[in-house]
C-alpha positions in Angstrom: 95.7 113.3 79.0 99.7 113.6 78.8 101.9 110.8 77.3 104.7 111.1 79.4 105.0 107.4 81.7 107.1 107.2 84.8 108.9 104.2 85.1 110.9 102.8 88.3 112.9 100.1 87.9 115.3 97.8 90.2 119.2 97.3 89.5 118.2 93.0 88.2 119.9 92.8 84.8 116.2 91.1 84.2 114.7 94.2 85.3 116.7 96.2 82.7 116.1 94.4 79.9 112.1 94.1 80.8 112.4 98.2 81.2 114.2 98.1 77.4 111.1 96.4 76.3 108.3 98.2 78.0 110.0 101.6 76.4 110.1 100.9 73.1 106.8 99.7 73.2 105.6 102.7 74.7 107.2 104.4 72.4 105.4 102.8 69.8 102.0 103.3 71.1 102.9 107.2 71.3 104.5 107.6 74.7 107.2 109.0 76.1 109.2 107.4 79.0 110.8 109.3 81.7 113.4 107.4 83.8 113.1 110.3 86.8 109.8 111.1 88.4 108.0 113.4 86.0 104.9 115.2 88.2 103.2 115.5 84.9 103.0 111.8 83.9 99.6 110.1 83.5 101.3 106.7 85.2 104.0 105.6 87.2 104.9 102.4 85.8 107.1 100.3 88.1 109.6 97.1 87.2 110.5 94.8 89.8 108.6 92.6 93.1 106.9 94.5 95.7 109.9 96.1 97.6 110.4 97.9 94.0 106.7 99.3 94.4 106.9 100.1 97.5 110.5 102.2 97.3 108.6 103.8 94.3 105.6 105.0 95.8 108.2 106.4 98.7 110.9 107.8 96.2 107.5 109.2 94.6 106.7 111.1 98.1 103.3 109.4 97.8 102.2 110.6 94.4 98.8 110.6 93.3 99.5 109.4 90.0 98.0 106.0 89.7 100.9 103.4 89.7 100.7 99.5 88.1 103.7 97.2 87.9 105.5 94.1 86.1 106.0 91.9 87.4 109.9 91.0 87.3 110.1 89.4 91.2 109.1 86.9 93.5 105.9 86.8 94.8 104.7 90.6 93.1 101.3 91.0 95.1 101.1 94.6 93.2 102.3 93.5 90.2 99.9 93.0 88.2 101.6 92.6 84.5 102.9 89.8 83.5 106.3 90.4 81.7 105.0 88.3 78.6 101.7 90.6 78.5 103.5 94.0 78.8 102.0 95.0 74.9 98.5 93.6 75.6 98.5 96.3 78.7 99.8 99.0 76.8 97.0 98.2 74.7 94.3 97.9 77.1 95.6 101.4 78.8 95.6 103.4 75.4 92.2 102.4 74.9 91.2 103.0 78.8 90.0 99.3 79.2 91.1 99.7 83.6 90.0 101.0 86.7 91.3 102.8 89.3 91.2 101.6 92.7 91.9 103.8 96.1 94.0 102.1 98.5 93.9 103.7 102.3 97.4 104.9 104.0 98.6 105.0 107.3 99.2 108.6 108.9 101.8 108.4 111.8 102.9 110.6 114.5 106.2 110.6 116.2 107.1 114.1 117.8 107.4 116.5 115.6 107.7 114.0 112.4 104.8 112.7 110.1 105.7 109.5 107.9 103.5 107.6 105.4 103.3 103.9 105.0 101.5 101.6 102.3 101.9 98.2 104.1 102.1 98.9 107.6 104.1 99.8 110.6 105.9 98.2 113.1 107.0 98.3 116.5 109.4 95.9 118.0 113.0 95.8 118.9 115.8 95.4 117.1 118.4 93.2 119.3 115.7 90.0 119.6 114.0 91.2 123.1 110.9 91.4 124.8 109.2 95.2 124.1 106.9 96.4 127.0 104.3 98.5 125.5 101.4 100.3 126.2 98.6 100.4 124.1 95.4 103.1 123.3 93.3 103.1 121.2 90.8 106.5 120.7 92.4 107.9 123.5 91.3 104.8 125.8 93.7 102.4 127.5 93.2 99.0 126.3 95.8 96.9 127.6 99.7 96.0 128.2 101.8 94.1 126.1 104.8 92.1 126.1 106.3 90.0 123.4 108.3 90.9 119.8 106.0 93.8 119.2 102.9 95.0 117.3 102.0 95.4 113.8 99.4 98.1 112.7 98.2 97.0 108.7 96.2 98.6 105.8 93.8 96.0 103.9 96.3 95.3 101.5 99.3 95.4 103.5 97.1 92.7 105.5 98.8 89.9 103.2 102.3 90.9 104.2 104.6 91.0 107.7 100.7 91.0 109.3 99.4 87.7 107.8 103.0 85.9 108.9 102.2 87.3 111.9 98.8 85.4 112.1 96.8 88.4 111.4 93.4 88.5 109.4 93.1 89.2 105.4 91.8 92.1 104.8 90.2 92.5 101.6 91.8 95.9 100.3 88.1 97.5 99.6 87.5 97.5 103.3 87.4 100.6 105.2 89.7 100.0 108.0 92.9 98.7 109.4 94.2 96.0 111.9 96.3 95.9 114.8 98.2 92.4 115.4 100.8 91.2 118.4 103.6 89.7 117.1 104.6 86.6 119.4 102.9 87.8 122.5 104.4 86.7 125.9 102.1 85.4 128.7 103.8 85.0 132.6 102.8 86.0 136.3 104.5 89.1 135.3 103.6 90.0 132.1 100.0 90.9 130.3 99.7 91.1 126.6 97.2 91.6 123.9 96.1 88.4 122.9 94.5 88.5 119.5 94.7 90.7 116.1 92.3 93.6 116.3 90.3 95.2 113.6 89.6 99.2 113.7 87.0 101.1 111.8 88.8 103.8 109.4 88.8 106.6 111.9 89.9 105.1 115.0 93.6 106.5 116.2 96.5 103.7 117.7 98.8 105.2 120.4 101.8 103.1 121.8 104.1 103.9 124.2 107.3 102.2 124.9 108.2 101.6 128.4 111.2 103.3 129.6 113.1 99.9 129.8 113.0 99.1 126.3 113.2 102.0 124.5 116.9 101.9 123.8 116.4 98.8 121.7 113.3 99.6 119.8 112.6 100.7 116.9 109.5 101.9 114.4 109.6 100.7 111.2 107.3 101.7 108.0 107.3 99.4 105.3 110.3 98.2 106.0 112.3 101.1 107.1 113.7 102.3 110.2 113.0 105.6 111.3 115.2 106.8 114.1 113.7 108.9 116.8 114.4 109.7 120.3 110.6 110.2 120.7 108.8 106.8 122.3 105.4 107.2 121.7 104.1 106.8 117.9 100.2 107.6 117.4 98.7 105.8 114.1 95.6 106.6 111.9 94.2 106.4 108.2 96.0 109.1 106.1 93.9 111.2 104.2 95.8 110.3 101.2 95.5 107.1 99.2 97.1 105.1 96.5 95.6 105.1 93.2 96.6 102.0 91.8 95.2 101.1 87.7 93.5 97.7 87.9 92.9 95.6 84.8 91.0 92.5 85.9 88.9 92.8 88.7 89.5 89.4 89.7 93.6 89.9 89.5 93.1 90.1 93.7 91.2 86.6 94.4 93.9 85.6 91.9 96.5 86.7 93.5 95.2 85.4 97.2 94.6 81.9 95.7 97.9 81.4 93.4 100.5 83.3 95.7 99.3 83.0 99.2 96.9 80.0 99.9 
């Protein structure tokens, strides 16, 4: 196995100093760091809260490298290092005491363009309006809907934009993915899905914007905009997962019962 360690890192002075640390100590154990995405490396080790991970897995183009992080944020769902344990992991790694687990990806089609997303991806405008949509699902029309717009989640982006959102908690072993209305609007005039949905791992979203709305909305994957003059986006499972290094098996339930519940 190569000893060459990606590490991504935010601009936080913390974050620095926490990235100073974890070097050298790699460097004790043998390592060597790279600073720039190395296609070699044996991890990609990433510094910061969740946005951090998520930008690195992106900047990565989706590598297949398995990633871990430190926590040096907020709430850190994919963190799972604890700045104060950073030589206990190094530890634990060199000596191949983890796991790897496969995390699914969403797959989406707009035109001609393909784009990735960990979390999930979103649909809704961008000026605080009403989006009309229509929705299919496997090539079957399953209703309208009107309201903010519509989130489509993996497992473990289940606990993000989805669970504000009132959507279900996936546990991120499951086989599947979820489609949840964001603040649905109910009148004389206007139908709208009702209730999260949950979709077996090979099912395929389609959505349409009406004609009406599209000039104010957008699509969003993990956070980011993508601009397109195309108005219909069609979801699945990607092919391609994230390998992410797990050290205690229980670090999810953990994280569901310290930073969520």
């Amino acid at each position: 196995m190569t000893k060459i360690i990606n590490i991504f890192n935010n601009k936080s002075r913390y974050s620095k100093n926490i990235y100073n640390k974890t070097k050298s100590i790699l460097n004790d154990f043998g390592y060597e760091v790279s600073s720039n995405y190395n296609p070699n490396a044996c991890l990609n080790l990433v510094i910061g809260g969740d946005g951090t991970f998520l930008n690195a897995v992106k900047n990565s183009k989706f590598s297949t490298i398995p990633f871990i992080g430190i926590n040096t944020g907020h709430l850190g769902f994919y963190q799972e290092v604890s700045p104060d344990n950073i030589e206990d992991f190094v530890k634990n790694f060199s000596e191949k005491k983890y796991y790897i687990e496969k995390l699914p990806m969403l797959e989406s089609r707009i035109g001609r363009n393909q784009i990735n997303a960990v979390n999930e991806v979103v649909v809704k405008s961008n000026r605080n309006q009403i989006v009309r949509l229509r929705l299919f699902i496997d090539g079957n029309f399953i209703e309208n809907f009107s309201g903010d717009g519509l989130i489509i989640s993996t497992p473990h982006g289940s606990t993000a934009y989805n669970l504000s959102s009132n959507g279900a908690i996936l546990h991120q072993s499951l086989e599947g993915f979820q489609l949840t209305p964001i603040a649905p609007v109910f009148s004389s005039l206007n139908r709208s899905l009702k209730s999260p949905i949950i979709l077996p791992k090979n099912a395929e979203i389609e959505i349409n914007v009406s004609k009406r709305d599209n000039y104010h909305t957008v699509f969003l994957f993990d956070g980011n905009e993508f601009k397109s003059n195309n108005f219909k986006i069609t979801t699945k499972i990607s092919n391609k997962e994230l390998k992410k290094l797990i050290l205690n098996k229980n670090h999810y339930w953990t994280n569901i019962k310290n930073k969520l519940l």
